[in-house]
C-alpha positions in Angstrom: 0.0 0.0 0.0 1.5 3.7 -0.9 -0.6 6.0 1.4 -0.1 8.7 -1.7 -1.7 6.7 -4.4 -4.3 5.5 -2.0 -5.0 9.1 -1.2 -5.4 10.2 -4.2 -7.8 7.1 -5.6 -10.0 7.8 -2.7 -10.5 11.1 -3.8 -11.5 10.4 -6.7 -14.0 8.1 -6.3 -15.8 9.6 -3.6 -15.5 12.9 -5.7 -19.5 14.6 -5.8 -20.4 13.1 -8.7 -19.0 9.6 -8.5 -19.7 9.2 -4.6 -23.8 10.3 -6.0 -23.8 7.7 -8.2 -21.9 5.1 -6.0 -24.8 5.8 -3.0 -27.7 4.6 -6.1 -26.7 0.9 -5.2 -26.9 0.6 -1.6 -30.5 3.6 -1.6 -32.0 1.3 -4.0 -31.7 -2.2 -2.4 -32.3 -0.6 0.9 -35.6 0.4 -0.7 -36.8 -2.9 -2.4 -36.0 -4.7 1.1 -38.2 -1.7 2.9 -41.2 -2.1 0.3 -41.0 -5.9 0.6 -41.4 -6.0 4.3 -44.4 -6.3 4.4 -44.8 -9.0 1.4 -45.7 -12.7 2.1 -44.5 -14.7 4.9 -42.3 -18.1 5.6 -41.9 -19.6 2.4 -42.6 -16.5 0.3 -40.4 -14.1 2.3 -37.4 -16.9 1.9 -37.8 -16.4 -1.5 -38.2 -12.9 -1.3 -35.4 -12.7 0.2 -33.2 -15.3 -2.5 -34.8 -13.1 -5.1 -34.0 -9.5 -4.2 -30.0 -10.4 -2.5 -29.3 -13.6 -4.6 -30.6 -12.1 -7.7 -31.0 -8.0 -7.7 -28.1 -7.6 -5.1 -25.4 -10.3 -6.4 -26.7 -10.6 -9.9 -26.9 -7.0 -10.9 -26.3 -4.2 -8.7 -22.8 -5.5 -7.6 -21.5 -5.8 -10.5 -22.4 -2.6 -11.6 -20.8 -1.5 -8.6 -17.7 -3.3 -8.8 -17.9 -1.9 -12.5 -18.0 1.7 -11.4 -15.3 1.3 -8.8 -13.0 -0.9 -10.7 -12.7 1.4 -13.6 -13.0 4.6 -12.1 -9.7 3.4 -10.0 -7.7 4.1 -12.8 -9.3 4.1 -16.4 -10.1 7.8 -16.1 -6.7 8.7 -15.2 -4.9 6.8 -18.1 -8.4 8.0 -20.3 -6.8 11.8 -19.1 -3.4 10.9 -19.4 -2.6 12.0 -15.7 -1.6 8.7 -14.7 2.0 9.7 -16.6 2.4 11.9 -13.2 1.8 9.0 -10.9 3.6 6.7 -13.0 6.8 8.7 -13.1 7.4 8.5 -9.3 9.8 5.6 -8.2 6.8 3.2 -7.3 6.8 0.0 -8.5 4.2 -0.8 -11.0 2.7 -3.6 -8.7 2.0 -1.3 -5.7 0.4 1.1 -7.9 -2.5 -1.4 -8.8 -2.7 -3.2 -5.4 -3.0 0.1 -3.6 -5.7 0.9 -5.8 -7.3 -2.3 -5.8 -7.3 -2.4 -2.0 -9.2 0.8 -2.2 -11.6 -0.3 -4.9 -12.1 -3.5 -2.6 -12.7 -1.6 0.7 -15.2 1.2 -1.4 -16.6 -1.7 -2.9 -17.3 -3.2 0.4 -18.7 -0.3 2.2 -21.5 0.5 -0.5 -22.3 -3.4 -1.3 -21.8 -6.0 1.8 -22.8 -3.3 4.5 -26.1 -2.4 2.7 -27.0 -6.3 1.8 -25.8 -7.2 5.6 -28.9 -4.6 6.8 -30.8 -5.3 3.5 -31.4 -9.4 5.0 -31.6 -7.9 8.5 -34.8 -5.8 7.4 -36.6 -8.5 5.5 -36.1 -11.8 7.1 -33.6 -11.3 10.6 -31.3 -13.6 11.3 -33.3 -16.9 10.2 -31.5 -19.2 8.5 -28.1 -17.2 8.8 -29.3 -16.1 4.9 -28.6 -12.0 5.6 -24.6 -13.2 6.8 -24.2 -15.4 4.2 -25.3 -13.1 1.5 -23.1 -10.6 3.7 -20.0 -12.7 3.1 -20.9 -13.6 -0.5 -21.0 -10.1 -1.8 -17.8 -10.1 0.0 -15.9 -12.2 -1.8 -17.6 -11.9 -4.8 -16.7 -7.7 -4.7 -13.2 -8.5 -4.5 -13.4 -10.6 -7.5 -15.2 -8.1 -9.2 -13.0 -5.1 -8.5 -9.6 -7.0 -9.5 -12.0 -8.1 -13.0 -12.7 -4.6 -13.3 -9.6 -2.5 -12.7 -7.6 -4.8 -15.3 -9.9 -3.6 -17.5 -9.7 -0.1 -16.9 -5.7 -0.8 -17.6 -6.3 -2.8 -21.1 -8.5 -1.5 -23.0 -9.8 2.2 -23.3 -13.5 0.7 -23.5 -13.9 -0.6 -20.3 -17.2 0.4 -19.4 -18.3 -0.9 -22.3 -16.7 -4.4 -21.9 -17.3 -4.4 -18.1 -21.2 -3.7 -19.0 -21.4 -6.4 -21.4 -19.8 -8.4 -18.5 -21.9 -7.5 -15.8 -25.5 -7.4 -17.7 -25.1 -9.6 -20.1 -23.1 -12.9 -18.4 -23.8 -12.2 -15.0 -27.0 -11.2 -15.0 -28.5 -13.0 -18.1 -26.4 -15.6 -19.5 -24.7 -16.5 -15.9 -28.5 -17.0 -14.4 -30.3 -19.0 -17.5 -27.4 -21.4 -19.5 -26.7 -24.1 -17.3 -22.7 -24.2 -18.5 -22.3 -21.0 -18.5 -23.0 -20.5 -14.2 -19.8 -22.2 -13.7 -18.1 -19.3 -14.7 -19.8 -16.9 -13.1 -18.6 -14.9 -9.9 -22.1 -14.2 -9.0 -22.6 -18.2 -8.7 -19.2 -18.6 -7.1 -19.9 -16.2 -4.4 -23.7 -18.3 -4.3 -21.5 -21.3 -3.2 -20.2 -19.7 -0.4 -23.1 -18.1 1.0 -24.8 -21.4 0.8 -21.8 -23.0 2.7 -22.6 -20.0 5.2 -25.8 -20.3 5.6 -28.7 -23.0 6.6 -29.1 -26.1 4.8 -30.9 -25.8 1.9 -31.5 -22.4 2.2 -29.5 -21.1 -0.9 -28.6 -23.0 -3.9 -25.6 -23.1 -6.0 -24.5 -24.9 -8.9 -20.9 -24.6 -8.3 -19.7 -26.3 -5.7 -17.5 -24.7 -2.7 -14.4 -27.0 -4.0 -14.4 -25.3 -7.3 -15.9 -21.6 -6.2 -12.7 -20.5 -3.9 -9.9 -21.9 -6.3 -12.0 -19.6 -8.9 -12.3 -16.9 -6.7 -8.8 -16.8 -5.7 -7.5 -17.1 -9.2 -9.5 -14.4 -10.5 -8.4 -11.9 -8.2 -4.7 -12.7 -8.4 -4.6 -13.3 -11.9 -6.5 -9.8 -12.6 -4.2 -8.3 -10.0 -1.1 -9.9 -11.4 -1.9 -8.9 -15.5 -2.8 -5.4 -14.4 0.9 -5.0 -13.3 2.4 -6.2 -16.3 0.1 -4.2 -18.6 0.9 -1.0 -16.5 4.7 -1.4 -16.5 4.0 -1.7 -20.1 2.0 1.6 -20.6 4.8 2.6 -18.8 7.3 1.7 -21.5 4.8 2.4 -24.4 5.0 6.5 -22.8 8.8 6.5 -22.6 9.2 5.5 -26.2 
C-alpha cells in the first residue's frame, strides 16, 4: 500500500459526482427490502429474500458496482493521461495497482456488503443465517469483481463498455439462464459460499465450494497480477 496513491484514488472516487452515483446501489436495495417487508410470509419471504440479494443484489447491482469502482480506479486517469504523473514517481508498477485495488475492494465493500448485511436484517432477521451469508458472499464476490474490473480499466480504453457487457449480459443473463455457463460466473461462485454460510438448503448453488474459492482466488490474483504487467507496459509504451 503507498498512502499517496491511496489518497489520491479515494479522492476520486468519492468525488461529488461519482460518490452520487456510488450511494444509487446501496438507496435502491435498501428500498426494495423496505417495500418488501411487508410481502408474504415463511416460504414466500425466503424467496423474497433469494430473489431480491441472490438475484437484484449479487446478480446485478454488484456488478455494476464493482464496475463503477474498478474502472473509475484508474481508467479515467490513463483516459486523461494524468496517470503519466503518478507513473513517473519511483513506485513499483505492482504497488500502484494493489493500492488501488485495495481501495476499490474496501469502497466496494462499504456500499455493497454493508447495505446487503442490513438489506437481510430488514426482510427476514437472522433466520437461517441467509442475511450473513449473503453478507459474506458479496464479499468475496466484490473483490473478485474489483480485480476483473480494474484490469480492464488498464487494457483496454473501453472498459465500461466491456465491463457492462460483462456485468449485464453474463452475469446477469447468461450466468443465471445457461446451465454451463453459471460455472463461470462470480455471482454463482460467491452463491456457493453463502450457501456454505448459511442454513441447509437455504440457498442454492451450482458450483460447488471446491471449485468456487480456487476460482475466486484465481481471478483476483490473476487480474491483480496482468494489471501489473500491462501497466509497467504503458509505462514503457510512454517513454518510447
Amino acid at each position: 500500500m503507498n498512502p499517496t496513491v491511496a489518497r489520491l484514488t479515494l479522492r476520486g472516487l468519492l468525488g461529488r459526482r461519482r460518490g452520487l452515483l456510488l450511494l444509487v446501489v446501496p438507496v435502491l436495495l435498501l428500498l426494495v427490502s423496505a417495500l418488501a417487508v411487508g410481502v408474504g410470509d415463511g416460504g414466500s419471504r425466503h424467496d423474497l429474500v433469494v430473489n431480491v440479494l441472490g438475484k437484484l443484489a449479487l446478480g446485478t447491482l454488484l456488478p455494476i458496482l464493482g464496475l463503477v469502482v474498478g474502472t473509475g480506479a484508474i481508467a479515467t486517469e490513463i483516459d486523461d493521461g494524468s496517470i503519466v504523473y503518478l507513473l513517473a514517481k519511483p513506485l513499483p508498477r505492482w504497488k500502484i495497482i494493489t493500492t488501488k485495488l485495495a481501495v476499490a475492494i474496501g469502497i466496494t465493500w462499504a456500499f455493497s456488503a454493508v447495505p446487503v448485511l442490513l438489506s437481510g436484517l430488514l426482510m427476514y432477521g437472522t433466520r437461517e443465517g441467509l442475511a450473513l451469508a449473503y453478507t459474506v458472499a458479496a464479499l468475496v464476490a466484490g473483490a473478485a469483481y474489483s480485480a476483473l474490473f480494474l484490469l480492464l480499466g488498464v487494457v483496454t480504453r473501453h472498459a465500461v463498455v466491456a465491463g457492462l457487457a460483462y456485468a449485464l449480459v453474463w452475469e446477469a443473463l447468461v450466468g443465471n439462464f445457461v446451465e454451463g455457463a453459471r460455472k463461470l460466473s462470480i455471482q454463482q461462485w460467491g452463491l456457493s459460499v453463502a450457501e456454505s454460510v448459511a442454513a441447509e438448503g437455504s440457498i442454492t448453488s451450482v458450483v460447488s465450494l471446491g471449485m468456487a474459492v480456487p476460482m475466486l482466488v484465481l481471478v483476483a490474483v490473476a487480474a491483480t497480477a496482468l494489471a501489473s504487467v500491462k501497466l509497467a507496459g504503458l509505462t514503457l509504451a510512454s517513454d518510447e
